[in-house]
N, C-alpha and C positions, 0 to 999 in steps of 0.2 A: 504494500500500500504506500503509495504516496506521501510522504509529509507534510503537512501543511501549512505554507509559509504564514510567516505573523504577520500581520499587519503593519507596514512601515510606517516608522515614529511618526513622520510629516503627517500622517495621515489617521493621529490618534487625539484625542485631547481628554490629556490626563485630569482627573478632580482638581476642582480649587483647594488649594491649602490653607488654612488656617492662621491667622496671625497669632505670634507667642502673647501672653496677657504681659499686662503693662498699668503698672499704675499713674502711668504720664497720658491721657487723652483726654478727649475732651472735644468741645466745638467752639468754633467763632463766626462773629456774626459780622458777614458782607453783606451789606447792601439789602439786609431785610432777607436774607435767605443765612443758612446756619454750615457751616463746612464741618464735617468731621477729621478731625484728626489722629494720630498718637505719635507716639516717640520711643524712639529706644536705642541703648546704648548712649557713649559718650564721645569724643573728638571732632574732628571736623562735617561740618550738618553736610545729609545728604540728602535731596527730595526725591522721593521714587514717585511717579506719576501714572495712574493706572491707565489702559484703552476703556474704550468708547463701549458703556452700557455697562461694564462691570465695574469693581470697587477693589480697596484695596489690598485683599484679602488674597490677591492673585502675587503679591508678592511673598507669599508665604512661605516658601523655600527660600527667597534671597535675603530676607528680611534677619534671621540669627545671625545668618554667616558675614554680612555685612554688621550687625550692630556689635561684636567682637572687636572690634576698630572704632567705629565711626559714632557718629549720633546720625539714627536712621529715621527721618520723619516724613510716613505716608500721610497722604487727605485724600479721601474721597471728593471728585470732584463733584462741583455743584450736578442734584440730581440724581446723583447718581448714590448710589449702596447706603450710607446713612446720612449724607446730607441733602439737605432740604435746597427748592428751587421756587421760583416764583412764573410772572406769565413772562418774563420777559425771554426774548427769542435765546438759544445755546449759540456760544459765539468761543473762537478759539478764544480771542481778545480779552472777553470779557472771564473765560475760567484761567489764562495766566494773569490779569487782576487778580483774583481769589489766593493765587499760591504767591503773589506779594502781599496781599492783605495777614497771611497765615502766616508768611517772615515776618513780617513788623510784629504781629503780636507777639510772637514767640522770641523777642527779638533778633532773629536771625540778619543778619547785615546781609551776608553772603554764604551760597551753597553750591557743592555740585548738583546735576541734575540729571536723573535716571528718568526716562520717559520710554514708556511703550506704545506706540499705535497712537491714538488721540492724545496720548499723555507726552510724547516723545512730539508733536506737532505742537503743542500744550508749550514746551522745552524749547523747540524754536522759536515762540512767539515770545518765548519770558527773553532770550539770551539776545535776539532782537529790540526790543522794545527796552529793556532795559540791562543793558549789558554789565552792569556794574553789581547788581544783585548777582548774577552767576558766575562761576569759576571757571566751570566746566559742565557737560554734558554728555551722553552717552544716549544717542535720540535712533529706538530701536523702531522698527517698521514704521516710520512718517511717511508720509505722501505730502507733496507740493502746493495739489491742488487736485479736484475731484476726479480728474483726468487721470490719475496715479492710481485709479482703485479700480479692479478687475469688476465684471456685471457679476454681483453674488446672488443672483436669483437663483438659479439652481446648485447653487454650494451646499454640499450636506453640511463642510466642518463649519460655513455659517449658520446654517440653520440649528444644529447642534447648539453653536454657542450662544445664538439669541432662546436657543429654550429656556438654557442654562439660567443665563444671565436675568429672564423672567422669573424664575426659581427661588434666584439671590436675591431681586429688590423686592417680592413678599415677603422675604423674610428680613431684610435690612431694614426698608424704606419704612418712613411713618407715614406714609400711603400709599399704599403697598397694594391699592386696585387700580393703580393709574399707570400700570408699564406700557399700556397701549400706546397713550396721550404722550407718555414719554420719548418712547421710540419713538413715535413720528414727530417729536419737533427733533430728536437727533436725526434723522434722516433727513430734514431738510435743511439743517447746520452743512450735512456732509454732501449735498446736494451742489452745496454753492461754495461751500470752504472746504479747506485754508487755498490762499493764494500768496503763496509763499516766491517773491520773483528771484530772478537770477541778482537781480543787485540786494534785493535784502540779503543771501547768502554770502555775496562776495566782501561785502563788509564788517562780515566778520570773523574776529580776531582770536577767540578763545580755544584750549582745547576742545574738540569735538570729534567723536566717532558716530559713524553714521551707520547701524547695523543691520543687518534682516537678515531671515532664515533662509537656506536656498533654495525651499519647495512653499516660499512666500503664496500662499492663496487668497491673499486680499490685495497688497499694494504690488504693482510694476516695476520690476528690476529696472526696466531704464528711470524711472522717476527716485529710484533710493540713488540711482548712479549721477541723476542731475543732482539732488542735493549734494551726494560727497566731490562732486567732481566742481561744486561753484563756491562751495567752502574752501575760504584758504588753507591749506593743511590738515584738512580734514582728513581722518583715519576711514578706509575700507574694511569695516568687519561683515564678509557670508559665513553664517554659523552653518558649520554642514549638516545635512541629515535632518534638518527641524522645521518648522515653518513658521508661519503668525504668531504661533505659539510655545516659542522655545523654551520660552523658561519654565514653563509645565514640561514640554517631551524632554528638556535635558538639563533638566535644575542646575545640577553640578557643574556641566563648563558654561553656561547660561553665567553664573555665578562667578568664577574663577576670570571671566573675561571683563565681569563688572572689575572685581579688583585689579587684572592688568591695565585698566583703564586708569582706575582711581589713581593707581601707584605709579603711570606712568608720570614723565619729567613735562 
């Protein structure tokens, strides 16, 4: 008989993880809507930035092994898993606001920045906009502009993960029968955003690595290869064997490339 091949990584999407407890969380209030937070560990602040529709919870593997060094501090972005949102339209703009509102409370001056998927777009808009709040950056599956994002009408691993992600914000959310109303104003954020140009990238100066999986099923290798390629100095990271969703299929060098980043000069 035959053996029966497994299912390739790229093509699996492993359980959300769990974050470790922490007696440092808590929420702040932007603009009439409330961010969740937490913190952990101690040294130099690091923001990890979740994708689009999930929360922070998905850093759950990265999340120990980085607070052993650093001071690690996730927020759910507006809307999204415990933070609260209002009618006003989802705008990149307006949720890197939010992660300057969450430094100044906290008083953080300056941090690096981990972003994934909307979080990692999230990380360009902050290092842009205000370049002096960030250090560094590590900006994993972004896209440009909505041209950068495959048709995921018939993606199973999307449809998978908007179940999922349905799953998470009844039990996150403090309204927690409104994922429909939610999803559709993200879908029409992503509709029209971000519009990230060739000259906002080339003016800037900061460490940046530009990453994604190499069986990516949401954003366009050429659109991760225009961002790394209009960034000055910007680093090329293809994680092999993973996709959208690395740091679930391969925690560990997922993990291990946060800190050659962090460590680099």
């Amino acid at each position: 008989m035959e053996a029966t091949m497994a299912e390739p990584r790229w093509r699996t999407l492993p359980a959300t993880p769990e974050l470790p407890a922490t007696t440092r969380e808590g929420y702040v209030a932007v603009d009439g809507i409330k961010i969740w937070y937490a913190v952990y560990g101690s040294g130099e602040p690091v923001i990890m930035l979740h994708g689009g529709l999930a929360n922070s919870n998905y850093w759950g593997h990265q999340v120990p092994e980085l607070a052993k060094s650093y001071q690690v501090i996730v927020m759910d972005s507006r809307g999204h898993g415990r933070s609260t949102r209002n009618a006003d339209p989802f705008s990149y703009d307006r949720m890197a606001s939010d992660v300057i509102a969450l430094m100044d409370d906290l008083t953080v001056s300056t941090a690096a920045v981990i972003g994934w998927s909307d979080g990692a777009i999230i990380g360009l808009k902050l290092v842009i906009a205000n370049p002096g709040r960030v250090s560094r950056l590590f900006a994993f599956a972004a896209n440009s502009d909505p041209s950068g994002i495959y048709d995921l009408s018939d993606s199973r691993m999307f449809e998978n993960y908007s179940q999922r992600t349905r799953d998470e914000y009844e039990k996150l959310s403090s309204t927690p029968v409104e994922y429909d109303d939610f999803l559709e104003q993200m879908e029409k954020m992503w509709g029209s955003q971000p519009n990230i140009t060739k000259s906002d990238l080339r003016n800037l100066e900061h460490p940046i690595w530009v990453a994604a999986g190499d069986h990516d099923e949401i954003v366009r290798r050429t659109d991760t290869l225009f961002i790394a390629e209009n960034i000055p100095g910007a680093g090329l990271l293809i994680q092999p064997e993973v996709s959208h969703f690395s740091h679930l299929q391969n925690p560990h060098d997922f993990t291990q490339d946060l800190f050659r980043f962090l460590r680099a000069h």
